[in-house]
N, C-alpha and C positions, 0 to 999 in steps of 0.2 A: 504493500500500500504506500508506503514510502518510497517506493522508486518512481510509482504512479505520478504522487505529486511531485516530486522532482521533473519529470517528466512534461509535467501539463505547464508548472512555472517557466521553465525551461521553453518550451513553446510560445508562451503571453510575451515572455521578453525578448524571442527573436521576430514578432511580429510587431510591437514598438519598436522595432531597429532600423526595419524595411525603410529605405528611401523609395522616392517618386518612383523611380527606375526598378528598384528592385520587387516591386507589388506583381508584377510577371517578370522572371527571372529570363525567361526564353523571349520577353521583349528586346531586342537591342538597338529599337531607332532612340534616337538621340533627340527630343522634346525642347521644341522655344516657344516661348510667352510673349508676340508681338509687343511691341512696347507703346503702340498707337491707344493699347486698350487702360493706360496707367494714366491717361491725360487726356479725359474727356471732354468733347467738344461742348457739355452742358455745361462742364465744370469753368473752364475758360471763359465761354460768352458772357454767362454770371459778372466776370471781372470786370470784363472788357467794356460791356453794354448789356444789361441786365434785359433790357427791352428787344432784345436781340431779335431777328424771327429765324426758325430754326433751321431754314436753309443757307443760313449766314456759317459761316467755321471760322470761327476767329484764332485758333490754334494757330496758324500760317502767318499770324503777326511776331512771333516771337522764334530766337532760335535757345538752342536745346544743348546743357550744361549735362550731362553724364557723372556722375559722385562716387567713387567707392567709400565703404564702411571704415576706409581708413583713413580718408581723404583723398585720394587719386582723382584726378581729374584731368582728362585730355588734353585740357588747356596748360598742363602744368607739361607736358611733354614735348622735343626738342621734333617730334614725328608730327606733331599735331599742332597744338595752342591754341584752337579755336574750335567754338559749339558751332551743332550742327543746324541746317533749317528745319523746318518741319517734313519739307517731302522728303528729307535723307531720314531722318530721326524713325518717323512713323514707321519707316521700311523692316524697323530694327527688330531685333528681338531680344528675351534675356534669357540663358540656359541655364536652368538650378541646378542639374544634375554634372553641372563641367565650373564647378567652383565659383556659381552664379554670375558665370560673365556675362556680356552685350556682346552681340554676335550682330554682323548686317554683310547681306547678299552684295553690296555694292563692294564689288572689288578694288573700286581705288580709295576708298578708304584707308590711312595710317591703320595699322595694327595696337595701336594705342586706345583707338575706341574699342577695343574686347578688353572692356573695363571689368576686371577680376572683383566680384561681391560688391555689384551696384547696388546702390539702396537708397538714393537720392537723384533725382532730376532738377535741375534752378533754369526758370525759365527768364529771359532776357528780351524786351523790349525792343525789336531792331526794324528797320527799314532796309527795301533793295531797291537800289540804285540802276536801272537798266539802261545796258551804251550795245554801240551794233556789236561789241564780243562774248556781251554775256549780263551777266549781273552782278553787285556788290551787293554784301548784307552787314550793315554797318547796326551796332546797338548803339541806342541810342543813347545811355549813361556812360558811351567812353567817348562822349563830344562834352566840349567845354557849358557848365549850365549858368544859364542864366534867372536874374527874378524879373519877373513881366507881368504887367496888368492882363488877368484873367477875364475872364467874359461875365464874374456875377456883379451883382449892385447891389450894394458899389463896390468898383473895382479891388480884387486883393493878388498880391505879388504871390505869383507862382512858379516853381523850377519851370523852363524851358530852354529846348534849343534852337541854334538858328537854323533853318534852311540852306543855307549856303553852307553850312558845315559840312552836311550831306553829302556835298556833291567837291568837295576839295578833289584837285586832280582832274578835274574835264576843263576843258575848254570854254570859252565863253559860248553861250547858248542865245536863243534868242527865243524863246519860249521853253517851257518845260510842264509837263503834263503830271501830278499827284492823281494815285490811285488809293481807292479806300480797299479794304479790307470784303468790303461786300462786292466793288466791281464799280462801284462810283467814282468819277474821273471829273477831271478838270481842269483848262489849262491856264498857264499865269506869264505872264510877261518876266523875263527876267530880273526886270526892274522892280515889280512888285513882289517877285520870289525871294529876289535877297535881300527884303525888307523884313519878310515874316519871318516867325516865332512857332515853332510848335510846342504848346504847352501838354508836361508830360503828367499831369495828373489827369485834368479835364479832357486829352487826344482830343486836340482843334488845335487848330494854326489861328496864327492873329499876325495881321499887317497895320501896325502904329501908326505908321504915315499914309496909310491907305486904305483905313478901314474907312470912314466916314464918307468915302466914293466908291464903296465895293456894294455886292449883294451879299446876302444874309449866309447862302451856302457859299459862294465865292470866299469871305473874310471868315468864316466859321469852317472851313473843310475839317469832317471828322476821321478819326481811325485809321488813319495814313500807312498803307501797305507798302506804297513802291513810287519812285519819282522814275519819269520814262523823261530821258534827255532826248529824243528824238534822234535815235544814229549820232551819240557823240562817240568818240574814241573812247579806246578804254581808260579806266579809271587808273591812273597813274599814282595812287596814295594808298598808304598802308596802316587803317583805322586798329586799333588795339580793341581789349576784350573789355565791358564794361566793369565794373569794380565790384565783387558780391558783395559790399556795402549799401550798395543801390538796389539789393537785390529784395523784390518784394511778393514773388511766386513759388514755389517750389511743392513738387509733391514726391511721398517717398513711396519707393517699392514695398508693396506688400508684402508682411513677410509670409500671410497665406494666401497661394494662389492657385488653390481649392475650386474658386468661382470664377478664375480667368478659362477663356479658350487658349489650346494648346495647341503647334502643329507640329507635325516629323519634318526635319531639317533634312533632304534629302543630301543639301551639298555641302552638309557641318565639316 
């Protein structure tokens, strides 16, 4: 009878042992946890514009900080230094069963982002800058901030930055087109571009010298996704990472991912 319960404890505590992987032992694909599903697009709009409508993804405004448990962070590596946007980030995945790294199908990728026991994401405020080579993603807390009269009444001074910061490294322009986040566009004279202010609590721009002749959506543009320079050259300047003091999003890896979807990494 004593060997019995030996036998049965013996059993309860090699079934508390089992990892993910080992619950079928004759399983051997190798399981990732997109990473698209840790940073919901309710969760965001919430931040962004509560009033959102739910065909809007405002996730696409921000790029994407990677954290291990010990601090590691991409940005801190001689391969890497800099977070990803959202169409790289989403693609990602994390593998608990390979020392909980971030794994992603995009091959040129640094090797740096297989971030060893991630358990942290910090999200950063950024803008992309688009020239006929491509696109810049500059965040918007590693430009110089300014305080600026905000849009309530009566006016109060808010961080913001300039518009022309944006675009350091192009060419002089002679129009230039701001794109919102939802797909709302509009274009500004250069004159009045490197007047304005994007205020970074309220996301609206303000023109000081040129509000009082503007329209209401013209001097107010909200939610500011991407500046289209119209086929300038490429961007000649090399913006740094914003400061995690500025940092005011983040969410962490769960550490049960019981209720996430899973898939087989055919090309791990």
């Amino acid at each position: 009878m004593k060997k019995l319960s030996l036998l049965l404890l013996l059993l309860v505590l090699l079934s508390f042992g089992c990892s993910e992987k080992d619950d079928n032992p004759t399983d051997l694909n190798v399981y990732g946890y997109k990473l698209h599903q840790f940073i919901t697009k309710s969760a965001v709009n919430a931040l962004v514009d509560p009033a959102a409508p739910d065909t809007v993804d405002y996730r696409g405004l921000f790029a994407y900080e990677i954290v291990a448990s010990d601090g590691y962070s991409p940005r801190s590596s001689s391969n890497a230094g800099y977070d990803l946007p959202w169409q790289t980030f989403k693609d990602g995945y994390v593998v608990p069963t390979d020392e909980g790294k971030t794994w992603f199908p995009n091959a040129n990728l640094p090797g740096a982002f297989k971030v060893k026991y991630a358990n942290l994401f910090r999200l950063y405020r950024k803008v992309d800058v688009l020239t006929c080579i491509g696109s810049k993603m500059v965040e918007l807390h590693s430009l110089p901030i300014y305080q600026i009269d905000n849009w309530s009444s009566p006016p109060a001074q808010e961080p913001a930055i300039k518009l022309s910061d944006l675009i350091q490294g192009i060419a002089d322009a002679d129009t230039l087109i701001l794109i919102a986040g939802d797909g709302y566009s509009r274009s500004y004279t250069a004159e009045k571009f490197n007047d304005g202010y994007y205020l970074l609590n309220s996301e609206v721009t303000t023109f000081p010298n040129f509000n009082a002749t503007m329209t209401g959506g013209e001097k107010k543009f909200k939610r500011l996704a991407s500046i289209d320079t119209l086929c300038q050259t490429e961007q000649s300047y090399t913006f740094t990472n914003a400061d995690t003091t500025s940092l005011n999003i983040s969410f962490p890896l769960p550490a049960d991912l019981s209720t996430y979807e899973r898939e087989v990494l055919t090309d791990y």
